[in-house]
N, C-alpha and C positions, 0 to 999 in steps of 0.2 A: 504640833507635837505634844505638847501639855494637854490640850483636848483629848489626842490618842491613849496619854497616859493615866488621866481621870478616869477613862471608860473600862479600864481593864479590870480582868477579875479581884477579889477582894483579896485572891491567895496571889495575884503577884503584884499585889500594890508594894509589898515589900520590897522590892525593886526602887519604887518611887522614892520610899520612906529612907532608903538607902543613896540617896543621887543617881538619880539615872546619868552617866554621862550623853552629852550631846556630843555627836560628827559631824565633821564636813568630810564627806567622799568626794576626792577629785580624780576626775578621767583623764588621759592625756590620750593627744592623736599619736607621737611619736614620744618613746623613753628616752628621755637624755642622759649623760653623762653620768655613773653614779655620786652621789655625795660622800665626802669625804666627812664631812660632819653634818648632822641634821641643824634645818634653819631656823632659824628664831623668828617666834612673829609675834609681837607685845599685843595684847588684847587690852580694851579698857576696862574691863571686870577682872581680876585672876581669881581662878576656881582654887589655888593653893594657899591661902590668907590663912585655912584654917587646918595645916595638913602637916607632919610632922615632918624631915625632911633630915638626910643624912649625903655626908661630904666625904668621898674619895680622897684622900689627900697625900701628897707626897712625903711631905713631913710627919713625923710621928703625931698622934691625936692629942697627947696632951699638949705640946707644942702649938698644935694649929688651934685649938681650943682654946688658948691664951692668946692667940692673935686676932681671934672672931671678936672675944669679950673685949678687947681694946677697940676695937673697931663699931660696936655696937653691934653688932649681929647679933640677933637672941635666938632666930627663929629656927638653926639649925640643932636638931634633938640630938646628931650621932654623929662622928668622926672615925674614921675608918684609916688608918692609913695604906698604902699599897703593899707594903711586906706584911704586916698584919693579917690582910685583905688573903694574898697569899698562903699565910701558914694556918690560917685559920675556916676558913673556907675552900676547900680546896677539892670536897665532890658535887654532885650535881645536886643532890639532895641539901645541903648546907646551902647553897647558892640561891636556890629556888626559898628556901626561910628566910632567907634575908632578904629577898628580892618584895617578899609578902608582909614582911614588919613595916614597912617604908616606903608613903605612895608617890615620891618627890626622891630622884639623885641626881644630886650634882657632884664634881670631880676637877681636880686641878687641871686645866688645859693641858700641862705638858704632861701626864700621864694620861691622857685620854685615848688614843691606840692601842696602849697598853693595854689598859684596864678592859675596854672593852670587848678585847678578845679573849681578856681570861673569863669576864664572866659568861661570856656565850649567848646561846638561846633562850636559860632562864630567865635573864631580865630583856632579849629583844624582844622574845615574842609575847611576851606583856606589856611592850611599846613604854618601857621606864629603864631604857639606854639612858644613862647619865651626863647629865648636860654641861658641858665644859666650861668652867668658869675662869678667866684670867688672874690666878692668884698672887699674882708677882705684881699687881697695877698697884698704885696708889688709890684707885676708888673702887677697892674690892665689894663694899658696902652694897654700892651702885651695881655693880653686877651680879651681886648676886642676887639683891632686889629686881632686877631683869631679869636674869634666867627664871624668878620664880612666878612674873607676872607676865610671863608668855609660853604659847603654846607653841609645837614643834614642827615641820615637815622634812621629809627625806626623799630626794629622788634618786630614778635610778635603780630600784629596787624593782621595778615593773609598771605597769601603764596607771597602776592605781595608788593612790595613797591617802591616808586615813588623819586628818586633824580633829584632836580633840578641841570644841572649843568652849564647851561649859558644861554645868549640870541641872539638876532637878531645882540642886537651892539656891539659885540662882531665879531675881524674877525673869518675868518675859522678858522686862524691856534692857536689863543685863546683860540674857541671851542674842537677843536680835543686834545689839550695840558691839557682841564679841563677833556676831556671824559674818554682821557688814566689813567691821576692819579685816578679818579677816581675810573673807574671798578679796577685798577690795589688794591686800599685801603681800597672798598667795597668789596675786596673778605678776605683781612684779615682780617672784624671784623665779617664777617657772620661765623657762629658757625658752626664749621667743614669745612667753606673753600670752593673750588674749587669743593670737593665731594657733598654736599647740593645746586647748583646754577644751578636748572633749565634750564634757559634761563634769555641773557641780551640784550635788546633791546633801540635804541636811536628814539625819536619822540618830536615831539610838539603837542598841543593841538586839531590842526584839521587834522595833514598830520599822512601818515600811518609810523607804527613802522616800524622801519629800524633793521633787525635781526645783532649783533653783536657777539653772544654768543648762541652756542644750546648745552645743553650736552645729548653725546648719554648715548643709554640703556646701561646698564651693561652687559657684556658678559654673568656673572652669573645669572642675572633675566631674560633670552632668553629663554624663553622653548621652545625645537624643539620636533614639532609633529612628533607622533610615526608612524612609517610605517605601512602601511597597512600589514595585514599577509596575504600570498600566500597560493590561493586556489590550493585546492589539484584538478589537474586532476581525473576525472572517468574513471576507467578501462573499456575498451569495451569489 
């Protein structure tokens, strides 16, 4: 993938200069059950170390604001609360701005249905659905240091789904160290495993998928065609 991305033109190296993200494409043979919430899957590299990051919160913002800095949290830039959230965002244009200030959200677990119906399509279909954090724990720290050093999957949504698991600034050996835990963690939560997983493929946004995973046909779903039946010779 870094090879493909050396080779490009010099007018979209800007792509590179920007983090390409890297994918893992997973196939499934059979769609399961949809997800009620997207799953967590901790990578040993996180691509968000360096990314600005804003909190859903139930409570008012200054409020939760005061509870981060007790906590040590620093890495959080914005606090949003959910009536706030409400009276101040409230068309699809305003939703789609905020959605583009801020390439990390996270959000109180017990407002996470909520929220994420009111914000809609602007933030799913740029795959930054807001990652539900348990704010009521005593080791809030701790998870929110997890939501931010893993990457997501959602099933249920159709045969395919899309894991981010690193980028450009990331070395090789980074990426290859996010790829394996990965497939290796996405095969434990898909339902049934290693028997339901199509095909797993690694890409970025413009270079072609790199095949990592094909599963063959089943010996028992092979039909073999029946032989032809032998003409009978005519007696002279």
């Amino acid at each position: 993938m870094f090879a493909y991305l050396e080779k490009k033109p010099k007018k979209s190296k800007k792509l590179f200069d920007e983090n390409t993200a890297f994918w893992i494409l997973l196939s499934l043979k059979k769609i399961p059950e949809p997800c009620k919430k997207a799953k967590l899957i901790w990578l040993p590299h996180s691509f968000n170390d360096d990314t600005e990051i804003c909190l859903f919160s139930k409570l008012p913002g200054k409020q939760m604001k005061e509870k981060l800095k007790e906590i040590g949290v620093t890495n959080v830039a914005k606090v949003i609360s959910l009536a706030k959230l409400r009276k101040e965002y409230k068309s699809f244009e305003q939703k789609r701005t905020l959605c583009s200030q801020y390439e990390v959200f996270l959000c109180d677990d017990n407002i996470y249905h909520r929220l994420v119906k009111f914000l809609g399509k602007s933030f799913l279909s740029r795959k930054k659905e807001p990652t539900p954090v348990r704010l009521g724990k005593t080791n809030v720290k701790k998870q929110i240091d997890r939501a931010i050093g893993s990457t997501r999957i959602r099933f249920g949504q159709g045969s395919c789904s899309a894991v981010k698991v690193g980028h450009s600034g990331q070395t090789q050996e980074q990426l290859i160290e996010n790829v394996i835990a990965a497939v290796s963690k996405i095969a434990k939560k898909v339902p049934r495993g290693w028997n339901n997983i199509q095909s797993i493929h690694l890409k970025t946004s413009e270079s072609v998928a790199l095949p990592l995973y094909n599963s063959l046909p089943d010996v028992e779903n092979v039909i073999d065609a029946p032989e032809p039946p032998l003409k009978k010779r005519k007696k002279i």
